[in-house]
C-alpha positions as CSV (number, residue, x, y, z in Angstrom):
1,X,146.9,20.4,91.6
2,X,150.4,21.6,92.6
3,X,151.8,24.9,91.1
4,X,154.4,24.6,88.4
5,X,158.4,25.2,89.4
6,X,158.1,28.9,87.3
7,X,154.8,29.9,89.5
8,X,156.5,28.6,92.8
9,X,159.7,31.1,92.3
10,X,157.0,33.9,90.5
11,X,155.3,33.3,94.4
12,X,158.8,33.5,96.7
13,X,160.0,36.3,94.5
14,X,156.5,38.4,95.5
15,X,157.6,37.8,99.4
16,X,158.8,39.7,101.5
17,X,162.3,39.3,103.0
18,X,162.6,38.1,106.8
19,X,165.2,40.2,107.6
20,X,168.2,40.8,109.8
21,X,167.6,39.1,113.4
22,X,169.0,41.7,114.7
23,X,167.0,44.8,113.8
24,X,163.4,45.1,115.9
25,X,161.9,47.9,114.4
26,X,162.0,49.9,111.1
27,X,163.4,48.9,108.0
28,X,165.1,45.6,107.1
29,X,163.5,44.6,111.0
30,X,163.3,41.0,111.2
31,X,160.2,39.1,110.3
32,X,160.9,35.4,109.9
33,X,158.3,33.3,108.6
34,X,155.4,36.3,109.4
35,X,157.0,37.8,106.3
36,X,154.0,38.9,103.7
37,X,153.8,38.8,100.2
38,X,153.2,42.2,97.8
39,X,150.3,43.9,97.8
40,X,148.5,41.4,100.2
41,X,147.4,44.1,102.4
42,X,146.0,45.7,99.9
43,X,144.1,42.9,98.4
44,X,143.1,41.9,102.1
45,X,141.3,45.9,102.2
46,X,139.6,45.1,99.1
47,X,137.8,42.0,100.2
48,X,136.9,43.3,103.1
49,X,135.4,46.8,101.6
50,X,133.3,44.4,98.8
51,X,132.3,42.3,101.9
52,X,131.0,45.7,103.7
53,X,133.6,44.4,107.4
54,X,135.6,47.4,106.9
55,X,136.6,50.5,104.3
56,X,139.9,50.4,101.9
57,X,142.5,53.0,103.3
58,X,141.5,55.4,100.4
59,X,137.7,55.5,100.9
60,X,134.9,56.9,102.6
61,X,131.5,55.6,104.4
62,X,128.8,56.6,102.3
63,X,125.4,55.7,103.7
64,X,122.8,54.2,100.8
65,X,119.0,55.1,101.0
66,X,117.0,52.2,101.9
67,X,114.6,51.2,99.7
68,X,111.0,50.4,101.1
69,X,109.5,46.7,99.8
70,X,106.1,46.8,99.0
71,X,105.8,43.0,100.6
72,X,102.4,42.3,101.8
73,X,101.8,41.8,105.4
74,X,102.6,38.4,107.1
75,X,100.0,36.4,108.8
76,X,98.9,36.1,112.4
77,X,97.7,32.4,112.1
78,X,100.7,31.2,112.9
79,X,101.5,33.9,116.3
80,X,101.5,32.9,119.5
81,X,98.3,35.4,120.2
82,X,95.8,36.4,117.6
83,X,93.5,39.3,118.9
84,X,89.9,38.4,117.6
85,X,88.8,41.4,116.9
86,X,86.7,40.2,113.7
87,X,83.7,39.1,116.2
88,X,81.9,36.9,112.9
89,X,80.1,34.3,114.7
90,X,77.4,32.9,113.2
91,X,74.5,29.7,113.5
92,X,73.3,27.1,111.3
93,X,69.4,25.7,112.2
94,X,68.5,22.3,111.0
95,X,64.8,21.7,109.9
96,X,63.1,18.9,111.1
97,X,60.1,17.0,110.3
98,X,58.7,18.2,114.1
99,X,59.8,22.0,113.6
100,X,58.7,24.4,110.7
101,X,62.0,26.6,108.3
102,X,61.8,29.0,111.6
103,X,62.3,26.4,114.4
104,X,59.1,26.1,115.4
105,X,56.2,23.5,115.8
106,X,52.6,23.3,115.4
107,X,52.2,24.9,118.8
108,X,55.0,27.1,118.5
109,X,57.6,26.0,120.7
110,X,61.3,25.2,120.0
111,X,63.6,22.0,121.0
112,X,64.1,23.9,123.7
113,X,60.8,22.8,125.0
114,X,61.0,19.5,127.5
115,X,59.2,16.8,125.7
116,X,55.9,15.3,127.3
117,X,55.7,12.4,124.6
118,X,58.0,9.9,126.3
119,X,58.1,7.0,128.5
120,X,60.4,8.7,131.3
121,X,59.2,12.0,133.4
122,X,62.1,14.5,132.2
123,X,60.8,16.9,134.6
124,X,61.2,14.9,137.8
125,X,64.0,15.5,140.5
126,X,67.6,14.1,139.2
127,X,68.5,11.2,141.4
128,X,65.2,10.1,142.7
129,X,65.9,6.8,140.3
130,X,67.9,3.8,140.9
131,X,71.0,3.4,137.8
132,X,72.7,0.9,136.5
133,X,75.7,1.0,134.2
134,X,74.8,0.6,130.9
135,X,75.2,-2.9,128.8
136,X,74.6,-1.8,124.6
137,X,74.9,1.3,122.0
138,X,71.5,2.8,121.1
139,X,72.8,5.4,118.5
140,X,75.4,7.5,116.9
141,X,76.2,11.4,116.3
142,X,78.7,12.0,113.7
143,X,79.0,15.4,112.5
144,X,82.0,17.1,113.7
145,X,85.2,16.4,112.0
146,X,88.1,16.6,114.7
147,X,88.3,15.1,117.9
148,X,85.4,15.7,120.8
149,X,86.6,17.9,123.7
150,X,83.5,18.3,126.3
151,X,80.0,17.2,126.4
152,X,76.9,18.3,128.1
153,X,73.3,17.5,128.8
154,X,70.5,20.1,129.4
155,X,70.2,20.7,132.9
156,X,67.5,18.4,134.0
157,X,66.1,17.1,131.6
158,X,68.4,16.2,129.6
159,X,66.6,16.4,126.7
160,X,69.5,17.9,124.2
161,X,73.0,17.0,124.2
162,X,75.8,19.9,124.2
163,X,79.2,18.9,122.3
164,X,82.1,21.4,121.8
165,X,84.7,20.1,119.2
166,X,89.0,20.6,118.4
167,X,87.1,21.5,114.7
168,X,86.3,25.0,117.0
169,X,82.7,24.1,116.3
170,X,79.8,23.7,119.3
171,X,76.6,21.5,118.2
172,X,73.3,20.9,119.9
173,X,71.6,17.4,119.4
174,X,68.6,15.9,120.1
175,X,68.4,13.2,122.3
176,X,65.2,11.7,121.8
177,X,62.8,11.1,118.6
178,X,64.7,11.6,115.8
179,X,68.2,12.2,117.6
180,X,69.2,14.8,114.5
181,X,71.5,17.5,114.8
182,X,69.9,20.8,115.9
183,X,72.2,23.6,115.4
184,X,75.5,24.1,115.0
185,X,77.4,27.1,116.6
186,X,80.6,28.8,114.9
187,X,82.4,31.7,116.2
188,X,86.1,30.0,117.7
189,X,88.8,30.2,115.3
190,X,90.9,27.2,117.0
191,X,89.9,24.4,119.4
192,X,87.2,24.4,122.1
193,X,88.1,23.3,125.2
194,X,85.2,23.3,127.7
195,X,81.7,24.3,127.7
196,X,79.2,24.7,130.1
197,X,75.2,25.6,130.5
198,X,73.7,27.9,132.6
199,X,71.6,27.1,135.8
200,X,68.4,26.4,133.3
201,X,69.9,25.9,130.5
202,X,68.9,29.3,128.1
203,X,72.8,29.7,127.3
204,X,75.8,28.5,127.4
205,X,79.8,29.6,127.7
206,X,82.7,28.4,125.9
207,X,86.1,28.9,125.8
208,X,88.6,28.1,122.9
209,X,92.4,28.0,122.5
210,X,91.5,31.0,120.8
211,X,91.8,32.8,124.1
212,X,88.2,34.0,123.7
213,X,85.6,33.5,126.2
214,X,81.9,33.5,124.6
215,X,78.1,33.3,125.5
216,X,75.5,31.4,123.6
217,X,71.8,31.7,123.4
218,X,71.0,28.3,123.2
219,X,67.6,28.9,121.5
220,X,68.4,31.4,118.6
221,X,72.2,30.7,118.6
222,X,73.2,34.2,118.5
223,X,76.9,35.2,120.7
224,X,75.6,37.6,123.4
225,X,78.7,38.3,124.9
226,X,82.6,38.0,124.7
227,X,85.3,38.0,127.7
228,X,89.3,37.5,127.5
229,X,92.1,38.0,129.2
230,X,94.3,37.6,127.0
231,X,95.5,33.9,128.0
232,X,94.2,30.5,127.2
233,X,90.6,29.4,128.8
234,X,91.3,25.3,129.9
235,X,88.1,25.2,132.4
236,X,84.9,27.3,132.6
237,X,81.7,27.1,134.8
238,X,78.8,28.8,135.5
239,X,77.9,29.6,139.1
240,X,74.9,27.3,139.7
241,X,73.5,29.2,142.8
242,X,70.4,31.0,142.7
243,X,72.0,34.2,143.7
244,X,74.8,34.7,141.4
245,X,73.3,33.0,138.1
246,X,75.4,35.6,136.4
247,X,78.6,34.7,137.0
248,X,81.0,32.6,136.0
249,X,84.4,30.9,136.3
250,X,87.6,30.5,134.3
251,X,90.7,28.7,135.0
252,X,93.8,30.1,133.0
253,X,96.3,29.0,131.1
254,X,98.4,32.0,133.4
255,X,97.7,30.2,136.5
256,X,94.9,32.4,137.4
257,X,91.1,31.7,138.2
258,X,89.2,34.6,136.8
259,X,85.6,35.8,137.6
260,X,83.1,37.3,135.7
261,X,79.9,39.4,135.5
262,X,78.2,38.5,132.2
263,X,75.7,41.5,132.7
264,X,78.5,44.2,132.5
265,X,80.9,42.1,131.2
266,X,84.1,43.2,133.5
267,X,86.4,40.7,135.7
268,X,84.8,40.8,139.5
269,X,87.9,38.9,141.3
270,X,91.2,37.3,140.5
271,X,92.4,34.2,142.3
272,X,96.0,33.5,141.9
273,X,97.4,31.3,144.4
274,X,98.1,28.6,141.6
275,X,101.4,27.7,140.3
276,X,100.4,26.2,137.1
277,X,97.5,25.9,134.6
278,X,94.4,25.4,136.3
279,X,92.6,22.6,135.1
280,X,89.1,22.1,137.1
281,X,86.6,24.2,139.2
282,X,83.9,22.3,141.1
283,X,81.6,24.1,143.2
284,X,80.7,22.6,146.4
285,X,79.1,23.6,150.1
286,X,76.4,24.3,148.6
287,X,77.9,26.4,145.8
288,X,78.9,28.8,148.4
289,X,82.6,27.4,147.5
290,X,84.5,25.9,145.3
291,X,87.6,23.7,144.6
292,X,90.4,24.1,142.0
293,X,93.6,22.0,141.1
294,X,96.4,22.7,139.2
295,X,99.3,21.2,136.6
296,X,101.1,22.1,140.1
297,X,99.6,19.1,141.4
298,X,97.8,20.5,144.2
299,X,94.5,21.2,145.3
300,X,92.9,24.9,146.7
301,X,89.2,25.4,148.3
302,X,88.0,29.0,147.6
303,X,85.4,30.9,149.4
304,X,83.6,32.8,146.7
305,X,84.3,36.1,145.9
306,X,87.1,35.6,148.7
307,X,90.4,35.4,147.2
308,X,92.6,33.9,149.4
309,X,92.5,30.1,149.6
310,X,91.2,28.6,153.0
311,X,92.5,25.1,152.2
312,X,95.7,24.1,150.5
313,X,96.7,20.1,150.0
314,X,100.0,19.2,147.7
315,X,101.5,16.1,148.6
316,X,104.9,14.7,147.3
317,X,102.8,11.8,146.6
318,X,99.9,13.9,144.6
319,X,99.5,13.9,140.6
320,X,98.0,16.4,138.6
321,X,94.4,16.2,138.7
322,X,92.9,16.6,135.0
323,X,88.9,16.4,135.7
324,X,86.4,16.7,138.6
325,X,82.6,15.3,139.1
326,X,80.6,16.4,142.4
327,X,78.7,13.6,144.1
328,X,75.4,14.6,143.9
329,X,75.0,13.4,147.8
330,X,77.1,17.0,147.8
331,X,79.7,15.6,150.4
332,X,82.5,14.8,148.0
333,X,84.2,15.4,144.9
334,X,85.5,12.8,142.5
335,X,89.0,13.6,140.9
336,X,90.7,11.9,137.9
337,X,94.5,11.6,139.1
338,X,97.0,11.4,136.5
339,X,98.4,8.1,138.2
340,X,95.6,6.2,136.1
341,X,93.3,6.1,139.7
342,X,90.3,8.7,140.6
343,X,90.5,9.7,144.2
344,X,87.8,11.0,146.5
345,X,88.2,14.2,148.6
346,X,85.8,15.1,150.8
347,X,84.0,18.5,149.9
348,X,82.9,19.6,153.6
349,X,85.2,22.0,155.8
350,X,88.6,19.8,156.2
351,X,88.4,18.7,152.6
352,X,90.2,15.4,153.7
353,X,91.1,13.0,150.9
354,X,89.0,9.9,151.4
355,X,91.8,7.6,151.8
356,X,89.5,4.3,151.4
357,X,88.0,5.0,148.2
358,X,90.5,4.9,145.0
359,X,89.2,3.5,141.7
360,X,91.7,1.5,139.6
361,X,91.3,-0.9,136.5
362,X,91.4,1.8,133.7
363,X,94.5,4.1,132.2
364,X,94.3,7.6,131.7
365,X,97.9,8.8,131.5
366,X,98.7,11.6,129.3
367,X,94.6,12.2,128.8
368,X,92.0,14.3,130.2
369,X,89.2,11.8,130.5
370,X,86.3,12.8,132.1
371,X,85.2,11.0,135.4
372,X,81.0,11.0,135.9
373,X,78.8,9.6,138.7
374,X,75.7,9.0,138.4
375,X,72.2,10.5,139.3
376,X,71.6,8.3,142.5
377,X,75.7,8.5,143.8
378,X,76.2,4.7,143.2
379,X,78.0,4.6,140.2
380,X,81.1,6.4,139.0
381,X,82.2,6.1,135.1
382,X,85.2,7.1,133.1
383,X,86.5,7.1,130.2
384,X,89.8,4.9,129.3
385,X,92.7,5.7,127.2
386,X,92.8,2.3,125.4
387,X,88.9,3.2,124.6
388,X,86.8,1.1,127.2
389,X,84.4,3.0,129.3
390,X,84.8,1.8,132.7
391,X,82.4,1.6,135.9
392,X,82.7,1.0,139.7
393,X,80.7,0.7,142.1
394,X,80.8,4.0,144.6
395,X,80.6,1.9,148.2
396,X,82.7,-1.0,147.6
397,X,85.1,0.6,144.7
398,X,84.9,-2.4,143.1
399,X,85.1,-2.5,138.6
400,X,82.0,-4.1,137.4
401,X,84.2,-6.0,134.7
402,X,81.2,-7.1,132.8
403,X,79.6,-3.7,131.9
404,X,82.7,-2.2,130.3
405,X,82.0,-1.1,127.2
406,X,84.4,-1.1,124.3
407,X,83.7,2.7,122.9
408,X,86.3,3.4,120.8
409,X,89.4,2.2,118.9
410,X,91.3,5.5,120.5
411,X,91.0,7.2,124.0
412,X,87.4,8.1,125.2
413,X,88.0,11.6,126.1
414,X,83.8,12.1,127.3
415,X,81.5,10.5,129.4
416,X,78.5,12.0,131.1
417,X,75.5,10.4,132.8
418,X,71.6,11.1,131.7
419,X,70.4,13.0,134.5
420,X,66.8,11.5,134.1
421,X,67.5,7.9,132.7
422,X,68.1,5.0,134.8
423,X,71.5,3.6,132.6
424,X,72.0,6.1,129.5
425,X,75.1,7.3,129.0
426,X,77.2,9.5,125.7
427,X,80.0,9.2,125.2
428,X,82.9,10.7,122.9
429,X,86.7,10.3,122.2
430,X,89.3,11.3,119.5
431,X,87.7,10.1,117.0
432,X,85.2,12.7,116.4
433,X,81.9,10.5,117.1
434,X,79.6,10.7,119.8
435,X,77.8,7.4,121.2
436,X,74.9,6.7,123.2
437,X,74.5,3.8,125.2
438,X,71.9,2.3,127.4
């Protein structure tokens, strides 16, 4: 709305004249259309004194007292590191009809004992069996309520089935007679992301987004031990040798491979060669070395305890290599490539990729799908991210097209071999359930 005739003079009549051209400085100085209007400078003081920016001419800085808020303090869920200093782990038994309320049986022995009662020798030498990839689905294990992240089978036998979950949860199973849920494991405060068992099995590690590194008794369930650093675990394996049962591996989220002594609990050796998150350790030779790759889409063979690489590969053509599987022939490793293909590098001194043997047919872009061969070194399996589980054939690298299995309706993130059955398999994907096939 435009100002009235009377409030338009009322305005020029406040102004200040623009004075004589002539005059630079001092009074009656020219000022043109710069000219203010009364008392604008001082209005202009006030606002700014109100708006704290700076004092009227007349006044003086007094500092005010701050008043302390008695606001409670703010939550750590949602930092980018949590300390867990609160150590409340805890295990959950499940009675069956074979075990008593305390976990055992009538001759006092827990699940951990092998089971004599069955058709197949669980006992016997891994391997020494001819496999063949597996045609139907035998049974079901739904208990976990996010996403399935690693699964394991007791070394050997095989008799009970390891399966670490994004619910930060870690459940044993049993994998014959009644196949129930055993015990359930709670300790992580966010997502597991690997586990692994010890050379025979009596514990287990497993390391969580929650940067916390811990080990399991398997039998009673109790935490016996806790490691960080500080960053995020992605990998973690035992050392299977005879002579350092102790120790174990860890590939960081800080680039990093860390080593330690679960007796004392203190880091033995660093190895820091990597140039992004290290994603898989396989020891090979052996397990006198071992093999790591990286998000920096190369690949490093360690001595161990040696920390200086003795072979480095990175090729412009190279992708990041997600998951590894030994052969059990011991010659050569199996690698999941990010360029929905696994790839075969050999595992003696040159480490030379195998140029001839690439398996394609499946997609596992933007996943970490597990890659498995079997017992006997004639069958390699992996998961798919449109959930198939696909097989090959390990000579001729060919897909057996008829023996894909249609697992899930979202990636198939697991899939491990029964070390003692000719053609069972488990496997588990996003959608929280684990599957059995034979």
């Amino acid at each position: 709305m435009r100002p009235s005739k009377e409030e338009s003079e009322a305005l020029r009549r406040k102004r200040q004249r623009k004075g004589d051209p002539g005059i630079v400085d001092g009074e009656g100085a020219y000022r043109g259309p710069w000219a203010r209007y009364q008392d604008e400078d001082q209005a202009y003081e006030d606002e700014a004194a109100v708006a704290g920016e700076e004092l009227a001419s007349d006044e003086e800085y007094i500092e005010e007292a701050i008043v302390p808020a008695n606001l409670p303090a703010t939550s750590k869920a949602g930092t980018d590191y949590q300390d867990d200093i609160t150590n409340t782990e805890s295990t959950e038994s499940y009675v069956t009809e074979e075990l008593d309320d305390k976990g055992f049986d009538y001759q006092k022995r827990t699940y951990m004992h092998v089971p004599q009662d069955l058709d197949v020798q669980l006992t016997k030498e891994a391997g020494t069996q001819k496999n063949y990839a597996p045609k139907k689905h035998i049974h079901t294990w739904k208990s976990h309520t996010k996403p399935i992240t690693a699964l394991r089978f007791f070394p050997n036998s095989g008799h009970l089935l390891l399966s670490a979950s994004a619910d930060s949860k870690v459940k044993i199973w049993d994998v014959y007679h009644h196949r129930r849920l055993l015990r359930t494991y709670s300790g992580h405060t966010k997502s597991v992301t690997d586990a692994t068992f010890n050379i025979d099995g009596t514990a287990f590690l497993t390391a969580s987004y929650d940067r916390q590194m811990k080990l399991w008794d398997t039998e009673t369930g109790a935490c016996t031990a806790r490691f960080t650093t500080g960053k995020i675990p992605h990998v973690i394996r035992f050392n299977p040798s005879q002579s350092n049962p102790h120790e174990f591996l860890a590939g960081m989220s800080d680039k990093k491979i860390v080593q330690f002594d679960t007796r004392s609990g203190e880091m033995t050796q660093e190895y820091d060669h990597h140039l992004g998150p290290v994603n898989t350790i396989t020891f090979v030779d052996q397990d006198r070395r071992f093999i790591t790759t990286s998000d920096d889409k190369s690949l490093r063979a360690w001595e161990y305890n040696i920390p200086v690489p003795i072979k480095f590969i990175a090729e412009p053509y190279m992708y990041s290599m997600v998951r590894a599987c030994a052969h059990p022939a011991g010659k050569a490793v199996a690698f999941q490539s990010g360029d929905n293909q696994i790839v075969v590098y050999a595992s003696t001194d040159r480490f030379r990729q195998n140029r001839k043997k690439s398996f394609r047919g499946h997609n596992n872009a933007g996943y970490a799908i597990d890659v498995s061969v079997s017992p006997d070194g004639q069958i390699v399996m992996s998961g798919d991210s449109g959930g198939r589980v696909c097989f090959w054939d390990w000579k001729t690298c060919k897909m057996y097209d008829r023996s894909t299995l249609a697992a899930s309706d979202g990636p198939v993130i697991c899939a491990q071999w029964h070390p003692q059955e000719t053609s069972k398999v488990a496997t588990a994907g996003l959608d929280g359930l684990i599957k059995y096939w034979d």
